[in-house]
KENU-788095 format. One record per residue (C-alpha): x, z, y; residue in three letters. Coordinates in Angstrom, 2 decimals, padded with zeros to 5 digits, always signed. Each point is the difference from the previous one (the first is absolute). Example, Ala and Ser with C-alpha at 12.3 -4.5 7.8 and 13.67 -1.06 7.14 Angstrom:
2
<markol x="+012.30" z="+007.80" y="-004.50" aa="ALA"/>
<markol x="+001.37" z="-000.66" y="+003.44" aa="SER"/>
END
This chain:
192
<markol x="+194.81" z="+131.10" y="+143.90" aa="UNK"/>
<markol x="+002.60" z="+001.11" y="+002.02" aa="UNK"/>
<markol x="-000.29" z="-002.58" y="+002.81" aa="UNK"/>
<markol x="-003.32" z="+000.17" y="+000.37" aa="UNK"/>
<markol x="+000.95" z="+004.13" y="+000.77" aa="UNK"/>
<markol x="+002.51" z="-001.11" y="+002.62" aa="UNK"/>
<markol x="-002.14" z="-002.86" y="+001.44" aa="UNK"/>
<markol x="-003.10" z="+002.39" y="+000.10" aa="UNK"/>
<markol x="+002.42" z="+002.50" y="+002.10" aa="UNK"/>
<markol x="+001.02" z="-002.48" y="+002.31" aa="UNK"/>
<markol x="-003.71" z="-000.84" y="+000.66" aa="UNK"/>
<markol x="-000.72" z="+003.56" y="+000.45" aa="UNK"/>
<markol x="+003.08" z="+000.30" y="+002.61" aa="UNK"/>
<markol x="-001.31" z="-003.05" y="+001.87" aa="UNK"/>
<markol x="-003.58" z="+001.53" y="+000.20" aa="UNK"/>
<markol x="+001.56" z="+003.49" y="+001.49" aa="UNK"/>
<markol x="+002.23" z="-002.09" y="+002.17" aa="UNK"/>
<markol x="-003.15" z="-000.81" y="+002.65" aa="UNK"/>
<markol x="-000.91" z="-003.01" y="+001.54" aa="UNK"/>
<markol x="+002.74" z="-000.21" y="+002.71" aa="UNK"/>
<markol x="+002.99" z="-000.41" y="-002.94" aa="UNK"/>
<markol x="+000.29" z="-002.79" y="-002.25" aa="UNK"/>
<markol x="+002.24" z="-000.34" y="-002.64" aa="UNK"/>
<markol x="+000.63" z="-002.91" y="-001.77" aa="UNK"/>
<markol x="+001.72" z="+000.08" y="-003.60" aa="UNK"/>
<markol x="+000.95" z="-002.77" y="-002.18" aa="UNK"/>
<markol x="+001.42" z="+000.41" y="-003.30" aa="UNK"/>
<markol x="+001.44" z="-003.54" y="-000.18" aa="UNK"/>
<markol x="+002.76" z="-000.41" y="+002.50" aa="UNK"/>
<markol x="+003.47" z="+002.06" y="-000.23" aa="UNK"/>
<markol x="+001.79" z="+001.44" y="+003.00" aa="UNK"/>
<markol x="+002.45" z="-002.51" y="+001.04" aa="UNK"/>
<markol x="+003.44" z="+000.35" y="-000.89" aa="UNK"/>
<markol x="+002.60" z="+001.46" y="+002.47" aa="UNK"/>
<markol x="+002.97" z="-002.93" y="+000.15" aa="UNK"/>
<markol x="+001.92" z="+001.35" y="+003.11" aa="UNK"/>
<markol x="-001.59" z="-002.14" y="+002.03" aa="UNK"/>
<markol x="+001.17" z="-002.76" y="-001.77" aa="UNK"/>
<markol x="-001.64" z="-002.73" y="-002.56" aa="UNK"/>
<markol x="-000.64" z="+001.33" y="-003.11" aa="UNK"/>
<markol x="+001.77" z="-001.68" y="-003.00" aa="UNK"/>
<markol x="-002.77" z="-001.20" y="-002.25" aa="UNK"/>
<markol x="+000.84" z="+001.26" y="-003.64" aa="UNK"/>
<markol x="-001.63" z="-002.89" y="-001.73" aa="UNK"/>
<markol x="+002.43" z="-002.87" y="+001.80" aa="UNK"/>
<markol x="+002.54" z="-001.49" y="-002.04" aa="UNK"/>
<markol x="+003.31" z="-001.00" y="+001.44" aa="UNK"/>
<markol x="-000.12" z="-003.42" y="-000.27" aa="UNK"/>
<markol x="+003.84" z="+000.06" y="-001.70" aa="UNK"/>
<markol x="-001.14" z="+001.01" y="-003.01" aa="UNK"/>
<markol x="-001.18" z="-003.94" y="-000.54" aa="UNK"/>
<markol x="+002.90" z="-001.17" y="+002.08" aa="UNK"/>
<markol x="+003.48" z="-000.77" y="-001.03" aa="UNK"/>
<markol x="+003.31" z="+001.62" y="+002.11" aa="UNK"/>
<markol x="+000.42" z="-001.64" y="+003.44" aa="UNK"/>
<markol x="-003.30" z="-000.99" y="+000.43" aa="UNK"/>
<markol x="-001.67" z="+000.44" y="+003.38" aa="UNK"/>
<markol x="-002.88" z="+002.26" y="-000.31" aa="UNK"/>
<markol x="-000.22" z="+001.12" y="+004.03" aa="UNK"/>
<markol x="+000.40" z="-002.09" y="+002.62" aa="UNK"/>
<markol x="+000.89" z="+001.89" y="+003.11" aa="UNK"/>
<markol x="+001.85" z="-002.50" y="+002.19" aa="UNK"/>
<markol x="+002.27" z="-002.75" y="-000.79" aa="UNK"/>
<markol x="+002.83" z="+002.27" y="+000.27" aa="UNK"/>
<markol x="-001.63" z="+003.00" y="-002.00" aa="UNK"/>
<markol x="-001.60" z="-001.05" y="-003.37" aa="UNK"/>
<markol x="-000.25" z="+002.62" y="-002.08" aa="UNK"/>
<markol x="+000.85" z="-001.15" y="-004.27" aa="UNK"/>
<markol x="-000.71" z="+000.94" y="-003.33" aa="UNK"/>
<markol x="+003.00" z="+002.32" y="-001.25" aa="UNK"/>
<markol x="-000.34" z="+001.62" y="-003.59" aa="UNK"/>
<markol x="-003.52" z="-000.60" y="+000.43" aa="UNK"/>
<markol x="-001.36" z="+001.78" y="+003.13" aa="UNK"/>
<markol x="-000.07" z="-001.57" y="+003.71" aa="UNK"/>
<markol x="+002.73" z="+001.93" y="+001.76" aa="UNK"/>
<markol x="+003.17" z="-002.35" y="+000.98" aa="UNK"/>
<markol x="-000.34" z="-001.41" y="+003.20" aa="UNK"/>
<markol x="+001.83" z="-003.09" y="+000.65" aa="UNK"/>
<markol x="+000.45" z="-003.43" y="+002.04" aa="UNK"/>
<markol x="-003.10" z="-001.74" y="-001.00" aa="UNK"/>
<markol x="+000.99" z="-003.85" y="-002.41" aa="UNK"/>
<markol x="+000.94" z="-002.63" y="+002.01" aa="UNK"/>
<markol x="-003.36" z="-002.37" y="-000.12" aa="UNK"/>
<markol x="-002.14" z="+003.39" y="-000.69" aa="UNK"/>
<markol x="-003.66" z="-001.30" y="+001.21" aa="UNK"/>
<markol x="-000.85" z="+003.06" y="+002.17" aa="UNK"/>
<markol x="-003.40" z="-000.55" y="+000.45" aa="UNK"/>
<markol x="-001.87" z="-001.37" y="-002.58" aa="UNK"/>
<markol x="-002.88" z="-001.84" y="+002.05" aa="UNK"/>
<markol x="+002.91" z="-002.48" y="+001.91" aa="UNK"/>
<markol x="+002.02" z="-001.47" y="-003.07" aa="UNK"/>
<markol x="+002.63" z="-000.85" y="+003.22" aa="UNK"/>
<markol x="+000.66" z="+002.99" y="+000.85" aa="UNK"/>
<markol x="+003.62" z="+001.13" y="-001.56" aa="UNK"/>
<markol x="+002.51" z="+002.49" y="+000.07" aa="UNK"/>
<markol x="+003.46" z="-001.66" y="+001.07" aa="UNK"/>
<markol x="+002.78" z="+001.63" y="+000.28" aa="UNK"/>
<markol x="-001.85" z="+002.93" y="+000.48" aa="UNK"/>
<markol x="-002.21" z="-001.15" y="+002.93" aa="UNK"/>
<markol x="-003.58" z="-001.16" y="+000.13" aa="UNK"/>
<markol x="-000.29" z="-003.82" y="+000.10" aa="UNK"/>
<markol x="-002.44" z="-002.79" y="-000.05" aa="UNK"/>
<markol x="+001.77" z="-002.50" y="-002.26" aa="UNK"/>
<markol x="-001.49" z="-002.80" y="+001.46" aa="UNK"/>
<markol x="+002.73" z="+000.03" y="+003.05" aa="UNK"/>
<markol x="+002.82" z="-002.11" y="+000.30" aa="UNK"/>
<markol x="+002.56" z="+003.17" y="-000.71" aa="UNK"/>
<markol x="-002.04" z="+000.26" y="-003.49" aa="UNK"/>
<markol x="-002.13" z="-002.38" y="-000.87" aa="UNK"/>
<markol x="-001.70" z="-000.13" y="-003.53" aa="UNK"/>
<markol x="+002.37" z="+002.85" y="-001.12" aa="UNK"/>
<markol x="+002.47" z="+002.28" y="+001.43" aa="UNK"/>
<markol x="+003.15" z="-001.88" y="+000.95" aa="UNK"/>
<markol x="-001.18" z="-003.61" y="+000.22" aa="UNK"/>
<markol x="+001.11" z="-001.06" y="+003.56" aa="UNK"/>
<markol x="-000.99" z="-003.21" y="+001.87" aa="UNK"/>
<markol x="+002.60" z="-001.88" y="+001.32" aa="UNK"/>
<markol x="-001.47" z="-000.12" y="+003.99" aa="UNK"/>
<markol x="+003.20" z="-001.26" y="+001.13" aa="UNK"/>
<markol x="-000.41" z="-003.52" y="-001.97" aa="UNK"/>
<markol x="-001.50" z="-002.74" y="+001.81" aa="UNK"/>
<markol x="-002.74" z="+000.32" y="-000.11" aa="UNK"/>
<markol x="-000.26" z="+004.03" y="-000.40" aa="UNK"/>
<markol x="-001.61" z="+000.97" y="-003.32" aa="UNK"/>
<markol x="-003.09" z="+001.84" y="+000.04" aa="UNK"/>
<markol x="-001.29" z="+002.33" y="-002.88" aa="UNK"/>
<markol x="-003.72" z="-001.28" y="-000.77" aa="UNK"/>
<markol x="-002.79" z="+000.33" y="-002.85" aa="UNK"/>
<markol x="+000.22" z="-002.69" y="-002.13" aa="UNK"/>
<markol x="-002.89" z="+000.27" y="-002.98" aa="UNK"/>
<markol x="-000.10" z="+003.79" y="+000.20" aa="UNK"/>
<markol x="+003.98" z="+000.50" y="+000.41" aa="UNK"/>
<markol x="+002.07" z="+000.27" y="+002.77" aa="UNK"/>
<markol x="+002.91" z="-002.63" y="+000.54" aa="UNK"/>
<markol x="+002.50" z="-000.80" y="+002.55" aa="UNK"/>
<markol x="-001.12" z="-003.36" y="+001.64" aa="UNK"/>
<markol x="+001.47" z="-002.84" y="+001.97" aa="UNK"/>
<markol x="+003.25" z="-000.71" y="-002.07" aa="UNK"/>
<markol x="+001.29" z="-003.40" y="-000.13" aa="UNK"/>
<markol x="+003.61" z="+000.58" y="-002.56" aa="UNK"/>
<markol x="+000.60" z="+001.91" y="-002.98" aa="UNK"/>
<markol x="+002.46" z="+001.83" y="+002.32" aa="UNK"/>
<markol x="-002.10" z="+001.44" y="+002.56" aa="UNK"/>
<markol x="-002.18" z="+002.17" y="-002.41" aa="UNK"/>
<markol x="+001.08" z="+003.62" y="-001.52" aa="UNK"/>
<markol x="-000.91" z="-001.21" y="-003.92" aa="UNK"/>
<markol x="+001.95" z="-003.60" y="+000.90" aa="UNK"/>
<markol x="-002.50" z="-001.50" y="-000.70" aa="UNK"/>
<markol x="-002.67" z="-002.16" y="+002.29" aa="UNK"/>
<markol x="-002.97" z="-001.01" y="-001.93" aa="UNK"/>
<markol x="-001.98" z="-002.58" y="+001.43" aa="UNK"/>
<markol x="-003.37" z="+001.11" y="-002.23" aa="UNK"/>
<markol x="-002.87" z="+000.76" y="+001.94" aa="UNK"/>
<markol x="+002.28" z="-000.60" y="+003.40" aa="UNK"/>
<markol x="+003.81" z="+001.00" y="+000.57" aa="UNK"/>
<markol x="+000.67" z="+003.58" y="-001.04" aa="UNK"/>
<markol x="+002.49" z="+001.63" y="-001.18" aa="UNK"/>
<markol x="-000.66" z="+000.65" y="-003.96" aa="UNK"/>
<markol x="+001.08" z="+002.73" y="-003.09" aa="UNK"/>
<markol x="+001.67" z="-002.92" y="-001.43" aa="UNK"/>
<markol x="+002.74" z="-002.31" y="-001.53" aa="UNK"/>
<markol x="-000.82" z="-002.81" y="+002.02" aa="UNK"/>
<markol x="+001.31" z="-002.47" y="-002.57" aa="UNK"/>
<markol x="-002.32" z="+001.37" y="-002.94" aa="UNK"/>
<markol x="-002.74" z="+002.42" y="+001.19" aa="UNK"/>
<markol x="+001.24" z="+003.18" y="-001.81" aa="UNK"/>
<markol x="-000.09" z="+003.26" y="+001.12" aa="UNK"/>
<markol x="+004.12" z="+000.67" y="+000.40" aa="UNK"/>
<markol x="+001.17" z="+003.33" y="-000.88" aa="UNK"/>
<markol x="+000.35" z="+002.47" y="+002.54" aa="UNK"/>
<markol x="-001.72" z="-002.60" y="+002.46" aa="UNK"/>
<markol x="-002.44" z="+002.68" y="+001.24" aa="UNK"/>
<markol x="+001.16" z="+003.23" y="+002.06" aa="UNK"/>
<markol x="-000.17" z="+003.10" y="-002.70" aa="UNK"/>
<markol x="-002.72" z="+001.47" y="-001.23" aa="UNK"/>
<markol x="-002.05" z="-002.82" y="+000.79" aa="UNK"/>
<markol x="+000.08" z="-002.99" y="-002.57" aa="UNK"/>
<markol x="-000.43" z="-003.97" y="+000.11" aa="UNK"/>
<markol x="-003.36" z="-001.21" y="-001.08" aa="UNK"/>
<markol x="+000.30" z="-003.83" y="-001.46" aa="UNK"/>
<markol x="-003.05" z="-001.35" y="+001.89" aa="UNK"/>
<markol x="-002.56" z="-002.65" y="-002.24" aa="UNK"/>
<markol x="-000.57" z="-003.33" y="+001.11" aa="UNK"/>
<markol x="+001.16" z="-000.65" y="+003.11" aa="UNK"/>
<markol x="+000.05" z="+003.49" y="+001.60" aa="UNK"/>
<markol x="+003.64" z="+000.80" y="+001.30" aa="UNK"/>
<markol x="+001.72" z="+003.33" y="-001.93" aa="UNK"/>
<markol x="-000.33" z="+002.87" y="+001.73" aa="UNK"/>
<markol x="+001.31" z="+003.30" y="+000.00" aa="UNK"/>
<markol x="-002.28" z="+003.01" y="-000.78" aa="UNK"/>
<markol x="-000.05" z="+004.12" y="-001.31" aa="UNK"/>
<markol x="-002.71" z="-000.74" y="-001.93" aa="UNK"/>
END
């Protein structure tokens, strides 16, 4: 009963108010908030720490500033991983040594850290190879990074012991890790 007294007054104002005023109310929308001219913080957002364990990126500002997970809210800012994929529509796209990079380049190819030999004869090149990037054109065991030049699917330098196939420890640049191909794909190293 009350409303209808206070909307009944407001229709009585608008009447007295003449024909040259108009007034429009609305009882659904609130005044916007004042935020000092900034964005406002919505309430409702989580910090995505609270699912995330310490040290894990939850920002990316540039490869040099990613902001981690500390004690469960997003407020250290640090050197972003080495291999961090920075943008999640290019899978090549890495942080190295805190610089943007296309790891499909001879500097970094496949992974941080994996350099072609271009002064071998003839001068590796890093190239796809079923989905993965490998440094091409080796003709010894000697001339590639991982010692090892497979002769699978054309000469590349492999992830690999040469003699058996297997993954060797520590063969791939850290974080990223050796993937033992199947059939006859050549290993590979990989962050995922």
């Amino acid at each position: 009963m009350r409303f209808a007294w206070v909307r009944r007054a407001i229709v009585v104002a608008l009447a007295t108010l003449g024909a040259a005023c108009s007034l429009i109310v609305d009882f659904t929308t609130k005044p916007a908030p004042d935020c000092d001219g900034g964005d406002c913080a919505d309430a409702t957002e989580i910090d995505p720490c609270a699912s995330l364990p310490d040290g894990a990126v939850c920002d990316f500002l540039s490869c040099q500033s990613c902001k981690v997970c500390d004690n469960g809210s997003c407020t250290r800012t640090r050197m972003c991983p080495e291999g961090y994929a920075f943008d999640k529509a290019s899978p090549t796209s890495r942080c190295c040594n805190g610089l943007p990079v296309s790891v499909t380049t001879n500097a970094n190819c496949g992974v941080c850290g994996v350099k072609c030999n271009t002064t071998a004869t003839p001068a590796q090149d890093c190239q796809p190879i079923d989905g993965h990037y490998f440094c091409t054109n080796c003709r010894n065991n000697s001339d590639c990074w991982s010692n090892c030049c497979s002769n699978t699917m054309g000469y590349h330098c492999a992830a690999s012991d040469c003699n058996n196939g297997s993954c060797p420890p520590g063969i791939c640049p850290v974080p990223s890790k050796c993937v033992l191909a199947a059939g006859n794909e050549p290993n590979y190293c990989s962050y995922d």
